[in-house]
C-alpha positions as CSV (number, residue, x, y, z in Angstrom):
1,X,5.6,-20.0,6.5
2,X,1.9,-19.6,5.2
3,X,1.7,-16.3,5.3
4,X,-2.3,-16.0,5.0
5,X,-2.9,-17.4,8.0
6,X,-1.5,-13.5,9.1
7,X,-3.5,-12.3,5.9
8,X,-7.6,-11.0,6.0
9,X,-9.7,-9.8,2.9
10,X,-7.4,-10.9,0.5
11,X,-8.6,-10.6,-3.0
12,X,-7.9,-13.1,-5.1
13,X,-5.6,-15.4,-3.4
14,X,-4.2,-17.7,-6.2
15,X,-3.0,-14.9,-7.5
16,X,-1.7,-13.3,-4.6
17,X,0.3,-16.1,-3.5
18,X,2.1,-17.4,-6.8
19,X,5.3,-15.4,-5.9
20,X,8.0,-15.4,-3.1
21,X,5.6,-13.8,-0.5
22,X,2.0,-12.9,-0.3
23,X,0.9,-9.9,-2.7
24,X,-0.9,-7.0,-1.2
25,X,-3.7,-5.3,-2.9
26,X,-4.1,-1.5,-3.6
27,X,-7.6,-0.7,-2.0
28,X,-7.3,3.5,-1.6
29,X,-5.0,6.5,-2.7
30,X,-4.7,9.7,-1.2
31,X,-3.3,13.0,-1.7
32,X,-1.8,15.0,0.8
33,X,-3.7,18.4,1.1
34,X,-2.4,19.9,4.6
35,X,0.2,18.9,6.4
36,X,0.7,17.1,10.0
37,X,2.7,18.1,12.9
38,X,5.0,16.3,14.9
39,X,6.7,17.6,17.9
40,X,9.4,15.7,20.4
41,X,7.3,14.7,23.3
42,X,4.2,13.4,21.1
43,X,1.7,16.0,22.8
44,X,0.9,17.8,19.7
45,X,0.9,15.3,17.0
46,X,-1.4,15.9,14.2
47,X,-2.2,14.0,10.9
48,X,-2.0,15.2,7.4
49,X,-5.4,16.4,6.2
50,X,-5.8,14.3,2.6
51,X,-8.4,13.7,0.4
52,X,-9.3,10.6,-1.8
53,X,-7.7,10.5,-5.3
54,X,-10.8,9.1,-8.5
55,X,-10.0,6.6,-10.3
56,X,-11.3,6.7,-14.0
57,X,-12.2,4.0,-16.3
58,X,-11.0,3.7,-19.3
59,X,-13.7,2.1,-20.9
60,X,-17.6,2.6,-19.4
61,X,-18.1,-1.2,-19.2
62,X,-14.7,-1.6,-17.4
63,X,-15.4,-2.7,-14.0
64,X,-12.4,-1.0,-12.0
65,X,-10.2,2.1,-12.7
66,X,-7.0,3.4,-13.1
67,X,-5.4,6.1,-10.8
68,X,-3.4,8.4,-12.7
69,X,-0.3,9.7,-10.5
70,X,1.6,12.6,-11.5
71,X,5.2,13.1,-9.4
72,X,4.7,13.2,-5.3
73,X,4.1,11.3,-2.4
74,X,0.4,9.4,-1.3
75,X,-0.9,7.7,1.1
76,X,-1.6,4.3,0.2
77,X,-4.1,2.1,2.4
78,X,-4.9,-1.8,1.0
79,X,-7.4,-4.2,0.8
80,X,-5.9,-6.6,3.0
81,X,-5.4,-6.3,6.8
82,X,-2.6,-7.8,9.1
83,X,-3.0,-9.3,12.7
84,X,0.6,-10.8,13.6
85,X,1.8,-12.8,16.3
86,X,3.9,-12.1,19.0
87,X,6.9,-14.1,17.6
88,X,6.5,-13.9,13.9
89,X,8.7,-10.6,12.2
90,X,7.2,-9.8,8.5
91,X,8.5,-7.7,5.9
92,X,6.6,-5.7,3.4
93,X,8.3,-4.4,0.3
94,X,7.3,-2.8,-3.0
95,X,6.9,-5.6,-6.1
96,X,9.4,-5.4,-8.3
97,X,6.8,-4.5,-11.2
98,X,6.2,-1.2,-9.6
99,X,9.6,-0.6,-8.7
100,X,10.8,-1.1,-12.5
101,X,7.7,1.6,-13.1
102,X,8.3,4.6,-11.2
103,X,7.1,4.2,-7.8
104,X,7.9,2.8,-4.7
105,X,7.4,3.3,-0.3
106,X,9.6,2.3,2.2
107,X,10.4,-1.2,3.3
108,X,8.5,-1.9,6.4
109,X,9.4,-4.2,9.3
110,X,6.2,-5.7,11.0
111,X,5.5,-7.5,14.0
112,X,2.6,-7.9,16.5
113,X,1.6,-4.1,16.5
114,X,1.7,-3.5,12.9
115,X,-0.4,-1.4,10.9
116,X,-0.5,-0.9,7.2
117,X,-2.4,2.1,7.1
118,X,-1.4,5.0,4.8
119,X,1.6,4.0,3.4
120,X,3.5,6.3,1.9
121,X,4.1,5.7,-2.0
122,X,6.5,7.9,-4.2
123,X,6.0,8.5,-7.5
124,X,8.7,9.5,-9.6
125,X,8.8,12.2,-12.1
126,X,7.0,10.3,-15.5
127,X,4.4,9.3,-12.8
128,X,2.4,5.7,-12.6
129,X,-1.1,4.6,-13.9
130,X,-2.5,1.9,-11.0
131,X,-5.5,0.0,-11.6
132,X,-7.9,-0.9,-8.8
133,X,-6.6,-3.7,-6.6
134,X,-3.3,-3.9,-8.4
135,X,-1.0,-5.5,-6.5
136,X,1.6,-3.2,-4.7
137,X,3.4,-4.9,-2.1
138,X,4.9,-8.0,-1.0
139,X,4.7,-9.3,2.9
140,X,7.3,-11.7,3.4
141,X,8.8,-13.7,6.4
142,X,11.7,-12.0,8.3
């Protein structure tokens, strides 16, 4: 299945596709400040008030930068957007690189109403340096 043709604003897509699936991008991280509310009938649902997390670059001339994670959970949102189908079933996991570092979110079952906003990504006690646009996840067919 050619999975960009489910796939916008990808950012280098070579890249992105060389593996089993089709690699998302990390565009934002944020940090949890307040939390949100839910209740049981979905009347008084509120989100979590977060705030951005800066990057910083290790070297001035460096054109992206790294976020520096310590242990906790953050909102993750990525470059790339989704519109699926009716009848196609996607799966978005965490790589394997970032597993094997420290960090992962929950495996996510998408279909026609998905959204891939502000996913949640743990970070384990050592905590994770991400660069800009790393790639995070992998979309594959269900």
């Amino acid at each position: 299945m050619d999975l960009t043709a489910f796939v916008d604003d990808l950012v280098y897509e070579p890249t992105q596709t060389d593996s089993i699936g089709l690699d998302l991008t990390v565009d934002s991280i944020s940090r949890i400040t307040e939390p949100g509310r839910v209740d049981f009938g979905g009347g008084e649902l509120d989100p979590a008030e977060t705030e951005p997390v800066a990057t910083e670059k290790r070297d001035p001339d460096d054109d992206y930068g790294w976020w520096d994670l310590t242990e906790g959970v953050y909102p993750v949102d990525y470059n790339e957007t989704v519109a699926i189908p009716d009848d196609v079933r996607l799966v978005c996991q965490t790589r394997a690189a970032v597993r094997a570092r420290g960090a992962f979110h929950p495996t996510l079952h998408l279909g026609s109403d998905a959204s891939l906003d502000a996913v949640p990504l743990t970070v384990g006690q050592g905590g994770i340096r991400i660069k800009e646009n790393a790639r995070l996840s992998t979309l594959l067919a269900e």
